[in-house]
C-alpha positions as CSV (number, residue, x, y, z in Angstrom):
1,X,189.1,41.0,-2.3
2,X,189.7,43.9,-4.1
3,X,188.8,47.9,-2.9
4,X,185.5,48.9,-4.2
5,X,184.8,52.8,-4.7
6,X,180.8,52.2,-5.5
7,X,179.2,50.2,-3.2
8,X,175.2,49.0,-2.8
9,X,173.1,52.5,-2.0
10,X,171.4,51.1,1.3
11,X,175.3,50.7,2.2
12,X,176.6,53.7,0.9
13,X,173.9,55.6,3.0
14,X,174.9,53.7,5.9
15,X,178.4,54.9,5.8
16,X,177.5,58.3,5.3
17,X,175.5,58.2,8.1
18,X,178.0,56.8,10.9
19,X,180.9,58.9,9.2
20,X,178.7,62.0,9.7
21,X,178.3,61.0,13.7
22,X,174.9,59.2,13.6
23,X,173.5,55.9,14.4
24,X,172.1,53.5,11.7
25,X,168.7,51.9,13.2
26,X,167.7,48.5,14.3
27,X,166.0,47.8,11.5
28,X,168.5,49.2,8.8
29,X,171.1,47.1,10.3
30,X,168.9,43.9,10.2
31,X,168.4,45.1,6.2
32,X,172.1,45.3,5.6
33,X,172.8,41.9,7.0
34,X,169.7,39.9,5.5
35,X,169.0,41.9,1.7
36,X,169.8,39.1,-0.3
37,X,171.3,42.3,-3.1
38,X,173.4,43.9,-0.6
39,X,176.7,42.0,-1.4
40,X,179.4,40.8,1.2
41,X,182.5,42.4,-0.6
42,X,180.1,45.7,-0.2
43,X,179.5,45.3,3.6
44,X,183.4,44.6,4.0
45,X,184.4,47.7,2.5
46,X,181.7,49.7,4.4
47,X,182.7,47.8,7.6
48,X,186.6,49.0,6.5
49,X,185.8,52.7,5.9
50,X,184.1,53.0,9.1
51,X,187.3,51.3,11.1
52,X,189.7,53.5,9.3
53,X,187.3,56.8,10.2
54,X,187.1,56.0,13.9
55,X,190.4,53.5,14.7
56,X,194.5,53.6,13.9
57,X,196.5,51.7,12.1
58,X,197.5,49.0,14.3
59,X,196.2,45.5,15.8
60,X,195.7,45.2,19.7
61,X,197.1,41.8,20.2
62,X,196.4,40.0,23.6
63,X,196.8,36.4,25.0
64,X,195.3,34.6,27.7
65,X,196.1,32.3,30.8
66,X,193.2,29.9,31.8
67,X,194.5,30.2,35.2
68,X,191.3,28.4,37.1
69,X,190.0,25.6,34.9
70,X,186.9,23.3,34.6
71,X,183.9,22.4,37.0
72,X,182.3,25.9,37.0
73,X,178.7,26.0,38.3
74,X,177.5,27.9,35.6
75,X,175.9,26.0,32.5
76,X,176.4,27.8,29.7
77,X,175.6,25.6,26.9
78,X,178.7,26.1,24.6
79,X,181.7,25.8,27.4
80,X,183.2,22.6,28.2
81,X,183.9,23.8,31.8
82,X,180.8,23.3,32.6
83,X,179.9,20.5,35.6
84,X,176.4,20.7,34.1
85,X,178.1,19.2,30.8
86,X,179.6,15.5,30.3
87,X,182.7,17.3,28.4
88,X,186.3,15.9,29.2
89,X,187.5,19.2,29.6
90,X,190.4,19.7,31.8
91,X,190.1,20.9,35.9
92,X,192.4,22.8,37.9
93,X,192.6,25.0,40.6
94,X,193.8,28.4,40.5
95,X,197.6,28.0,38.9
96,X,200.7,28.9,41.0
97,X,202.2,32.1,40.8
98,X,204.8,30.9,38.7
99,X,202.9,28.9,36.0
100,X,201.0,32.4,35.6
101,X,203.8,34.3,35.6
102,X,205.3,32.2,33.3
103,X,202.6,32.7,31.2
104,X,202.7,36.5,30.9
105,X,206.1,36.0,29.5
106,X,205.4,33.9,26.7
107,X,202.5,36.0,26.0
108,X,205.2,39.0,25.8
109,X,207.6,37.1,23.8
110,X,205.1,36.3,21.2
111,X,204.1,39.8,20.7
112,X,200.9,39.9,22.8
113,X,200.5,43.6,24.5
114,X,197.7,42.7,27.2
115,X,197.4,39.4,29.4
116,X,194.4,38.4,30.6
117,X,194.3,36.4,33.6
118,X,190.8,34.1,33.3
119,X,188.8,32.0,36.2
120,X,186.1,30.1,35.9
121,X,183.5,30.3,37.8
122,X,180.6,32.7,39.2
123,X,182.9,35.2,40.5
124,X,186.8,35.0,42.0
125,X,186.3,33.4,45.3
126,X,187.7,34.9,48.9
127,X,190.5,32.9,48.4
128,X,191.8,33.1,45.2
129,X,191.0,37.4,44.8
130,X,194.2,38.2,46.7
131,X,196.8,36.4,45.2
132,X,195.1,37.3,41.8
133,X,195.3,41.1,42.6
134,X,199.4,40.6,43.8
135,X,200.0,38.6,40.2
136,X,198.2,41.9,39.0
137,X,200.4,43.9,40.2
138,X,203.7,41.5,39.9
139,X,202.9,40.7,36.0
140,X,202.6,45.0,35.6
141,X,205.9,45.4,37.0
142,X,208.1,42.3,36.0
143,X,206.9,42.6,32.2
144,X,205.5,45.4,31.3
145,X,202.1,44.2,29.9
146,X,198.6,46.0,30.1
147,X,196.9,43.1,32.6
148,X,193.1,42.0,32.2
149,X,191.3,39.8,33.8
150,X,188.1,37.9,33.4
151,X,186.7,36.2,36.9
152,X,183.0,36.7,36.1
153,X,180.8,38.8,38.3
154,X,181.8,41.3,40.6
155,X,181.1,43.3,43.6
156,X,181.6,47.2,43.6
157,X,184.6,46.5,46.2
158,X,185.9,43.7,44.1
159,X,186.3,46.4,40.8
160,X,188.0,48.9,43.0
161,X,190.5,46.7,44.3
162,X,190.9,45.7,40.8
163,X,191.3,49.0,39.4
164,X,193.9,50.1,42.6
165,X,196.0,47.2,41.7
166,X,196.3,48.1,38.1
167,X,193.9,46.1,35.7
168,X,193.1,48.1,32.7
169,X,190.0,46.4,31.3
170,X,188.1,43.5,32.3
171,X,186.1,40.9,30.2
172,X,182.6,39.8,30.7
173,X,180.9,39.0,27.8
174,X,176.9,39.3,27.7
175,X,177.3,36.6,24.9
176,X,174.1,36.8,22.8
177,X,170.7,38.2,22.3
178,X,168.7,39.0,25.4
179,X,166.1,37.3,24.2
180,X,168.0,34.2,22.9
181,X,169.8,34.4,26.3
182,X,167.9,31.9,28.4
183,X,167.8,29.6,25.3
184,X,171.6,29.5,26.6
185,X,172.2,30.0,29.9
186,X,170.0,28.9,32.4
187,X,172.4,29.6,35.9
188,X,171.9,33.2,35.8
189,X,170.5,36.1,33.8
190,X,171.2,38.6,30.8
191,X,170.5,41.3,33.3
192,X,172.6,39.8,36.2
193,X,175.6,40.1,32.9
194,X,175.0,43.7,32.4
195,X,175.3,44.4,36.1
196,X,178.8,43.2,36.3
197,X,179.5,45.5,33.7
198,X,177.8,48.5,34.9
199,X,179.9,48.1,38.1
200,X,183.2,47.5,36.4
201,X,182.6,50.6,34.2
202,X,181.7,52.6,37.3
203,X,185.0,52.1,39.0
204,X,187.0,53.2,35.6
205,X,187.9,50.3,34.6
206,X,187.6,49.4,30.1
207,X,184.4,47.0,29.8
208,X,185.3,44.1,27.4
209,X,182.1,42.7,26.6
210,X,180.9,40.7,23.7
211,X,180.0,36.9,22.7
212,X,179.6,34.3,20.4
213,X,178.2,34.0,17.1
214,X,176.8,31.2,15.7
215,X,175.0,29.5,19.1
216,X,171.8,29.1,16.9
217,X,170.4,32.1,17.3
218,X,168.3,34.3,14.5
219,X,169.5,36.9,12.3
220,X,167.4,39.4,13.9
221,X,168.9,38.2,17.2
222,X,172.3,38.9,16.0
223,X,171.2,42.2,15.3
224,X,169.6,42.5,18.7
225,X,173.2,41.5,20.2
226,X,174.7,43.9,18.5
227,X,172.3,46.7,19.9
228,X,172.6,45.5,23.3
229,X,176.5,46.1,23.0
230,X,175.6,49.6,21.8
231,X,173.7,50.5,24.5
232,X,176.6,48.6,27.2
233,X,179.2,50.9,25.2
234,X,182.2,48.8,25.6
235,X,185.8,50.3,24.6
236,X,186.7,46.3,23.1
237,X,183.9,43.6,21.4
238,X,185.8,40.4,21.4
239,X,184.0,38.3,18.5
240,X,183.7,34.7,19.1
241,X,182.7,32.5,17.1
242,X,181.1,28.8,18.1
243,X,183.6,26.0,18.0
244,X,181.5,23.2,18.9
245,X,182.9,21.0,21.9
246,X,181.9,17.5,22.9
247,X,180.0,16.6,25.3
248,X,178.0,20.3,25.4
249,X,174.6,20.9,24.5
250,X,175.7,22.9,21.3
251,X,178.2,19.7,20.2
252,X,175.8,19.3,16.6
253,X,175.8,22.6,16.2
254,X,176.8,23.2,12.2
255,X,179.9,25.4,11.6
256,X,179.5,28.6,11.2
257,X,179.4,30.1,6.9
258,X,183.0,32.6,7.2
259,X,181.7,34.4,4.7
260,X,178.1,34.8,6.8
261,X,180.6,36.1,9.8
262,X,182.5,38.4,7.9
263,X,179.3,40.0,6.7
264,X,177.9,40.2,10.4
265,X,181.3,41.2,11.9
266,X,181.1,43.8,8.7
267,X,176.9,45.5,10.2
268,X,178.4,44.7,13.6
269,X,180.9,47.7,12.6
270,X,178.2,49.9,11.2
271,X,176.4,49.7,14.7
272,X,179.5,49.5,17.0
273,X,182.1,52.3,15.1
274,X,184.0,53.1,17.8
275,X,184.8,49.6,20.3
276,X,187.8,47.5,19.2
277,X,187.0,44.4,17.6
278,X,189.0,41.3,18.8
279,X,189.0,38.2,16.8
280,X,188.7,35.8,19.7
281,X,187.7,31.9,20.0
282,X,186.4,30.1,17.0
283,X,188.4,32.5,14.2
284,X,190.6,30.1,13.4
285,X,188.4,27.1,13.1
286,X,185.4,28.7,11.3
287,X,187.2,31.9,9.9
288,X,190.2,29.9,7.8
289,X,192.1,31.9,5.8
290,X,189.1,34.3,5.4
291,X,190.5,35.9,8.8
292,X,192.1,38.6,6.9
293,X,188.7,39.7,5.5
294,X,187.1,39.7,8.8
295,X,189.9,42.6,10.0
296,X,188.9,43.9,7.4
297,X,185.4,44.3,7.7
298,X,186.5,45.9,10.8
299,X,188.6,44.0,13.7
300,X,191.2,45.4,15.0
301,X,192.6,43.3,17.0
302,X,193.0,39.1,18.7
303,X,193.5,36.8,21.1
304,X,196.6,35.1,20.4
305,X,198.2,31.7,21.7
306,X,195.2,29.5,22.4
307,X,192.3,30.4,24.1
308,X,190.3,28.4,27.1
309,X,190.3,24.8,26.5
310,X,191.2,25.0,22.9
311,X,194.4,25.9,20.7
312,X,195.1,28.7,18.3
313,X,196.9,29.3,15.5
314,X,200.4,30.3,15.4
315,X,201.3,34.0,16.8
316,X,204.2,34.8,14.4
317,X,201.2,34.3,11.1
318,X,198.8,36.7,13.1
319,X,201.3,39.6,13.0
320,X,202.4,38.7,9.9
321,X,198.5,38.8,8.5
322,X,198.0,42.2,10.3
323,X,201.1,43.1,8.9
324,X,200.0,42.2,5.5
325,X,196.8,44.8,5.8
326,X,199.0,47.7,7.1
327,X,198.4,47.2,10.5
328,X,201.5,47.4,13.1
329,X,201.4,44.7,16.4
């Protein structure tokens, strides 16, 4: 796609506006995203002038460890883990030390800067907390990786041990719309979500806090998502995008248009200037070889190796497409 220098005038006062340190509304947001005359290729260079404003030149590349796997009590309609589901997804305790540790390695050697450990679950039982705050502290020292984790909700105590044993950001993903929410997830609320991150924030530690797209929700609800994250302020917006899995209630869900995502990550942008975008689940399925226009639009980052209970692409082409839009790994 090539640089424009003119684009649509709705978007072109849009830019001006966030370059100039305001906030487009709810409503022009929704307007950018659903005017039939505002082109993509517009939207994509809007969503790249506002990234270059507000973000450097290089892609914040992370991978993952699924270190607690599969019959969560939580029934979030789009994960396999799910006991509420009739997915054959796999089930494991929490990992050994070792397999985890292993784990951070590969996710060094194949250029990934943060490792996110990841539970299933409600929140990290009694058990499991300690040896997950020692491979915090092991993985920090033995390879030199920014360490994350993702264990789902917290107590205040829980973050500060977290924080004191060295984890830089923590994911927890309000996933949607508030008011498509309960459409979703039925186990526990949009506000109990926001809590977890209130309290993470609270004891210093980065919020990384987005969702899915695609889940069936409205264009006006994607909008609404993306206000919700404004008001969370998180420092990184991992973007999912649906990847339909067997045996869930979201299995016939159609895939996703990638040009319709590039355009939303592209408004997303316009609303959310200053979080880090992270291409997460789904990009490679539903994205193709439109990725490239989706950093564009404005990521700056993304999950590399695989991802939960489903493969990724290959790390080495990732760098090499950041590469390729003048982004260093």
């Amino acid at each position: 796609m090539s640089v424009k220098t003119s684009l649509h005038p709705l978007v072109e006062e849009a830019v001006e506006k966030v370059l100039s340190g305001r906030e487009i509304s709810f409503d022009e947001a929704l307007t950018l995203l659903t005017d039939a005359r505002i082109s993509t290729p517009d939207l994509v260079e809007a969503g790249a002038r506002v990234t270059a404003a507000f973000h450097e030149s290089k892609a914040d590349i992370c991978a993952i460890v699924s270190a607690k796997t599969g019959s969560c009590v939580e029934d979030c309609s789009f994960c396999s883990q799910s006991m509420h589901h009739s997915a054959d997804a796999p089930s494991h305790p929490l990992l050994s030390d070792e397999a985890i540790m292993d784990a951070a390695r590969r996710a060094r050697e194949i250029g990934a800067r943060r490792f996110c450990i990841v539970s299933q679950g409600r929140s990290p039982s009694e058990r499991d907390f300690p040896r997950i705050l020692s491979l915090v502290r092991r993985i920090r020292n033995e390879t030199g990786l920014s360490v994350d984790c993702a264990l789902g909700a917290l107590t205040e105590e829980q973050a500060a041990a977290l924080k004191s044993a060295g984890v830089s950001t923590y994911n927890h993903n309000i996933e949607t719309a508030p008011s498509f929410f309960p459409a979703i997830v039925r186990t526990h609320t949009f506000e109990d979500r926001v809590r977890t991150v209130r309290i993470l924030k609270g004891a210093g530690i980065d919020a990384c806090c987005g969702g899915i797209l695609n889940l069936g929700e409205t264009p006006r609800q994607r909008i609404e998502f993306a206000f919700a994250l404004r008001e969370i302020d998180p420092e990184i917006v991992p973007v999912n995008i649906l990847n339909p899995r067997p045996g869930t209630p979201l299995e016939d869900v159609p895939a996703a248009d990638p040009w319709e995502m590039v355009r939303t990550i592209a408004v997303f942008r316009l609303v959310l200037p200053k979080p880090v975008f992270k291409l997460a689940g789904g990009r490679e399925a539903n994205l193709g070889p439109l990725q490239s226009e989706a950093v564009r639009a404005g990521a700056r980052g993304a999950i590399v190796g695989g991802y939960l209970t489903t493969a990724g692409g290959d790390p080495a082409a990732d760098r090499r497409m950041f590469a390729s839009l003048g982004l260093s790994c």
